[in-house]
Chimera marker file (.cmm) of the C-alpha trace (Angstrom):
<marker_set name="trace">
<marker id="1" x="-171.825" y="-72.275" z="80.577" r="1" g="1" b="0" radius="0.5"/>
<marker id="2" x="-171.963" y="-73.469" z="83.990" r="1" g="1" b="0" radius="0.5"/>
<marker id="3" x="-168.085" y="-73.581" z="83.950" r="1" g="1" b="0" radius="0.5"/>
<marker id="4" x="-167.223" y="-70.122" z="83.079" r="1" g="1" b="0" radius="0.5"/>
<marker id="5" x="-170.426" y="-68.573" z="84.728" r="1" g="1" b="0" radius="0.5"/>
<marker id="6" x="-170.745" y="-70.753" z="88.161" r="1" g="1" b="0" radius="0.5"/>
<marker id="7" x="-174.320" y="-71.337" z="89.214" r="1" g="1" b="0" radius="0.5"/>
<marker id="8" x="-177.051" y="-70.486" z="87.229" r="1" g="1" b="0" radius="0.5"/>
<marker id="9" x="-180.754" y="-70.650" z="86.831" r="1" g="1" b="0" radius="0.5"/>
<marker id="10" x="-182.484" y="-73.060" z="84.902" r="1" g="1" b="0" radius="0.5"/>
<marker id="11" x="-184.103" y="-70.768" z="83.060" r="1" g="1" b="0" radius="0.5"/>
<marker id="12" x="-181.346" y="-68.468" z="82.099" r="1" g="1" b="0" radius="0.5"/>
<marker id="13" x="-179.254" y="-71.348" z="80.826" r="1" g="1" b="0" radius="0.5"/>
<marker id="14" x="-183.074" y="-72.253" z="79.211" r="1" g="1" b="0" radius="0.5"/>
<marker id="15" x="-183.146" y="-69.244" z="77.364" r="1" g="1" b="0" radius="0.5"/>
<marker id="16" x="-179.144" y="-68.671" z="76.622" r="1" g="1" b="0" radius="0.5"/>
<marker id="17" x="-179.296" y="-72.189" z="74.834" r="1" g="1" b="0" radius="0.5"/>
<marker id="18" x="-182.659" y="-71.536" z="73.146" r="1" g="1" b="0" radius="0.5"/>
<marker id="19" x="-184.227" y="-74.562" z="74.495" r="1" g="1" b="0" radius="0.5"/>
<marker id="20" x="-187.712" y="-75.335" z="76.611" r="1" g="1" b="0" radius="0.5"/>
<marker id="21" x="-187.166" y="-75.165" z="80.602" r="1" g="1" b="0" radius="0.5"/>
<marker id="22" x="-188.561" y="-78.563" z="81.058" r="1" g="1" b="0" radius="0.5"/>
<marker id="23" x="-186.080" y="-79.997" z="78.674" r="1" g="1" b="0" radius="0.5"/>
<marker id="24" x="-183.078" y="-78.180" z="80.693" r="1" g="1" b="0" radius="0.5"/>
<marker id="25" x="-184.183" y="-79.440" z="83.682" r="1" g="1" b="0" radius="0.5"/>
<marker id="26" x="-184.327" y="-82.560" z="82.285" r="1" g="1" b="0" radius="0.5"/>
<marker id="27" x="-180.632" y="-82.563" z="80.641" r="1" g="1" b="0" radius="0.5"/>
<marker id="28" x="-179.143" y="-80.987" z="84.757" r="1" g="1" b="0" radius="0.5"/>
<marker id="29" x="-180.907" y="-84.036" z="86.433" r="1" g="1" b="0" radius="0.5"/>
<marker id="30" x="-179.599" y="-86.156" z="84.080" r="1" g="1" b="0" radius="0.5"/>
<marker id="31" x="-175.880" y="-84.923" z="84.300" r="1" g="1" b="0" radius="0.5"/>
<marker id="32" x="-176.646" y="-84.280" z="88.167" r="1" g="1" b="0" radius="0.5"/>
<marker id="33" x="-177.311" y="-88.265" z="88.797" r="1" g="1" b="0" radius="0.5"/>
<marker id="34" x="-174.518" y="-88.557" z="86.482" r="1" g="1" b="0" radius="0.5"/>
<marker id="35" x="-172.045" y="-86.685" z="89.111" r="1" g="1" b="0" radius="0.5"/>
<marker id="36" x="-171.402" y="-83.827" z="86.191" r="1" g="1" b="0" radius="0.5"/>
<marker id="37" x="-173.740" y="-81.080" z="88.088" r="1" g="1" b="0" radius="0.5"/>
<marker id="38" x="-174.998" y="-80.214" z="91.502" r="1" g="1" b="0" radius="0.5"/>
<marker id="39" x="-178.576" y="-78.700" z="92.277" r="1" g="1" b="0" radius="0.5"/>
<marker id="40" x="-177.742" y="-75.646" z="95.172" r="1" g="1" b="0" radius="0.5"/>
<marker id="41" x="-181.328" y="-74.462" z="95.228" r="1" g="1" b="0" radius="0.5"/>
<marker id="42" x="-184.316" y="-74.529" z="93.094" r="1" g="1" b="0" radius="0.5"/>
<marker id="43" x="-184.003" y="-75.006" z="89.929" r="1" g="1" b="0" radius="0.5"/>
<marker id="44" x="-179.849" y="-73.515" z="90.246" r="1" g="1" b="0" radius="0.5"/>
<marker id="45" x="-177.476" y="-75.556" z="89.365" r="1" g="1" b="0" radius="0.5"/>
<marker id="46" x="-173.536" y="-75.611" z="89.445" r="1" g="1" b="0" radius="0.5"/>
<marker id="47" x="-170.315" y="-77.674" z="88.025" r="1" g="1" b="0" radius="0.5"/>
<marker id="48" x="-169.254" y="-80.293" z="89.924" r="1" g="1" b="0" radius="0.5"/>
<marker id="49" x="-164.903" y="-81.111" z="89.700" r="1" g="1" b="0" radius="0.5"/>
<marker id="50" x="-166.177" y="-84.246" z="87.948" r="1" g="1" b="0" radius="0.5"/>
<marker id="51" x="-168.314" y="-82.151" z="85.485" r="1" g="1" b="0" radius="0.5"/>
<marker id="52" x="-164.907" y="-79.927" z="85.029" r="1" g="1" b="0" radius="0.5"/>
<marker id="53" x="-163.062" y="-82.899" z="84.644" r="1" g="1" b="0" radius="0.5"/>
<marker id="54" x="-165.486" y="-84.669" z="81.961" r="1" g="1" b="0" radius="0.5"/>
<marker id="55" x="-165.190" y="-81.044" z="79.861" r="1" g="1" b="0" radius="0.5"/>
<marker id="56" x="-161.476" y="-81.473" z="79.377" r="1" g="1" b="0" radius="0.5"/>
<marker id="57" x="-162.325" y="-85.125" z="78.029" r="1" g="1" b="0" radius="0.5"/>
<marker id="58" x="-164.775" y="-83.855" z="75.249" r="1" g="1" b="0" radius="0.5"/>
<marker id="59" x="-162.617" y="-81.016" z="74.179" r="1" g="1" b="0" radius="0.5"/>
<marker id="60" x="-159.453" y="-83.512" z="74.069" r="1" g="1" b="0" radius="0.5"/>
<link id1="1" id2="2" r="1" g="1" b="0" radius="0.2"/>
<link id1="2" id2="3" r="1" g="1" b="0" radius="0.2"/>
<link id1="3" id2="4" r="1" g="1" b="0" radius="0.2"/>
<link id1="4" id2="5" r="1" g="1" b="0" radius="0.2"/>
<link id1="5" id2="6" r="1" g="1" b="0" radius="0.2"/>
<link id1="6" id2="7" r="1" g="1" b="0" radius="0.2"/>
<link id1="7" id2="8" r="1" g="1" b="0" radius="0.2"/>
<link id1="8" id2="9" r="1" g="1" b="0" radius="0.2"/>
<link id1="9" id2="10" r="1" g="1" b="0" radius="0.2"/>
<link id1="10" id2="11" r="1" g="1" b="0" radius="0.2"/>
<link id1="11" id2="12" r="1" g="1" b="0" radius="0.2"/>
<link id1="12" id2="13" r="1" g="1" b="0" radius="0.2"/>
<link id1="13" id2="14" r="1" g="1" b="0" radius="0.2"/>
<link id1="14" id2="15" r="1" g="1" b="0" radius="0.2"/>
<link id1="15" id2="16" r="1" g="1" b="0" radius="0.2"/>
<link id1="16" id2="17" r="1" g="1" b="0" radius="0.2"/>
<link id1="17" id2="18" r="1" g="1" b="0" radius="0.2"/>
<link id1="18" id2="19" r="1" g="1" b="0" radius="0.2"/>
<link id1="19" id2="20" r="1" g="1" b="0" radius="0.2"/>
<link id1="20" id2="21" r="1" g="1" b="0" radius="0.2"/>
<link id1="21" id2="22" r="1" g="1" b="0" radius="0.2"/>
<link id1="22" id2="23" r="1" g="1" b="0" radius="0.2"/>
<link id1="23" id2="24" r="1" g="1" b="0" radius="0.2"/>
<link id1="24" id2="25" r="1" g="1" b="0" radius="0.2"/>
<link id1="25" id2="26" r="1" g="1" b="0" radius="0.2"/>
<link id1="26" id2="27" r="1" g="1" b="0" radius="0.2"/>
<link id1="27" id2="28" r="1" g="1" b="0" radius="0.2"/>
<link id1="28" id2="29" r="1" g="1" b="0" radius="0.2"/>
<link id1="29" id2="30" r="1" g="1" b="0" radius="0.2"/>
<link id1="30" id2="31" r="1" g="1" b="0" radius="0.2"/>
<link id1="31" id2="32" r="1" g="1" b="0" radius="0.2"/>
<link id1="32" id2="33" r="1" g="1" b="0" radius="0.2"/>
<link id1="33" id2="34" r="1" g="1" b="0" radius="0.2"/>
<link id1="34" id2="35" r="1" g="1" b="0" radius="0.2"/>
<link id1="35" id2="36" r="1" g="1" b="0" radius="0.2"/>
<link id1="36" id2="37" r="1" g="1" b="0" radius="0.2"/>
<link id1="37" id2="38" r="1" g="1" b="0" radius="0.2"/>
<link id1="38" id2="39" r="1" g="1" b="0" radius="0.2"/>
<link id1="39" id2="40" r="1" g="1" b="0" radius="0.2"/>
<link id1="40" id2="41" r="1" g="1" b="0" radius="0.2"/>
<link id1="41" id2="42" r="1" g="1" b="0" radius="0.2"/>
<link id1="42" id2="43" r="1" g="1" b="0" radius="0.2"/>
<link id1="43" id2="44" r="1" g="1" b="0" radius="0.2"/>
<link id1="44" id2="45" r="1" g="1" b="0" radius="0.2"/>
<link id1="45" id2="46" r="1" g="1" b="0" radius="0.2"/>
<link id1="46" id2="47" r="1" g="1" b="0" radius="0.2"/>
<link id1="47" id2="48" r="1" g="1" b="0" radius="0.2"/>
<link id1="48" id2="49" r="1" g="1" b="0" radius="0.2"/>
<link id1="49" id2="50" r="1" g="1" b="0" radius="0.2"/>
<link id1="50" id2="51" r="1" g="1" b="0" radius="0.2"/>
<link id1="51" id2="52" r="1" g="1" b="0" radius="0.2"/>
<link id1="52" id2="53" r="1" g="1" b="0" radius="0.2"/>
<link id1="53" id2="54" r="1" g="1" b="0" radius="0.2"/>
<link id1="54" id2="55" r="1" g="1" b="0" radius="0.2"/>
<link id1="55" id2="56" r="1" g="1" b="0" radius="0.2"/>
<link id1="56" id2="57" r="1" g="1" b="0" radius="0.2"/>
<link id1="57" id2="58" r="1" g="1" b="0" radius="0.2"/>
<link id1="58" id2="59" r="1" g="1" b="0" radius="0.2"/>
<link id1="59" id2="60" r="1" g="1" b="0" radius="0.2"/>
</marker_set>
């Protein structure tokens, strides 16, 4: 989602993939400390070029 839409709110990507805020925040810090995502504000989060990179691995 947060490669075709660019940043986006935790709780829009909370309630587009039908899952608890807390547990979506969980999941972006994970994949942030990871390198995957970036945190621009808040609770908003974008796609890092890693994160676009690791996408083309799982689809592969």
């Amino acid at each position: 989602m947060l490669d075709e839409r660019g940043a986006v709110e935790v709780g829009t990507l909370a309630a587009t993939l039908d899952e608890h805020p807390v547990t979506v925040t969980q999941v972006c810090y994970d994949l942030q400390s990871d390198g995957h995502v970036q945190q621009v504000s808040g609770g908003v989060y974008t796609i890092t070029e890693d994160g676009r990179q690791y996408l083309t691995t799982l689809s592969e």
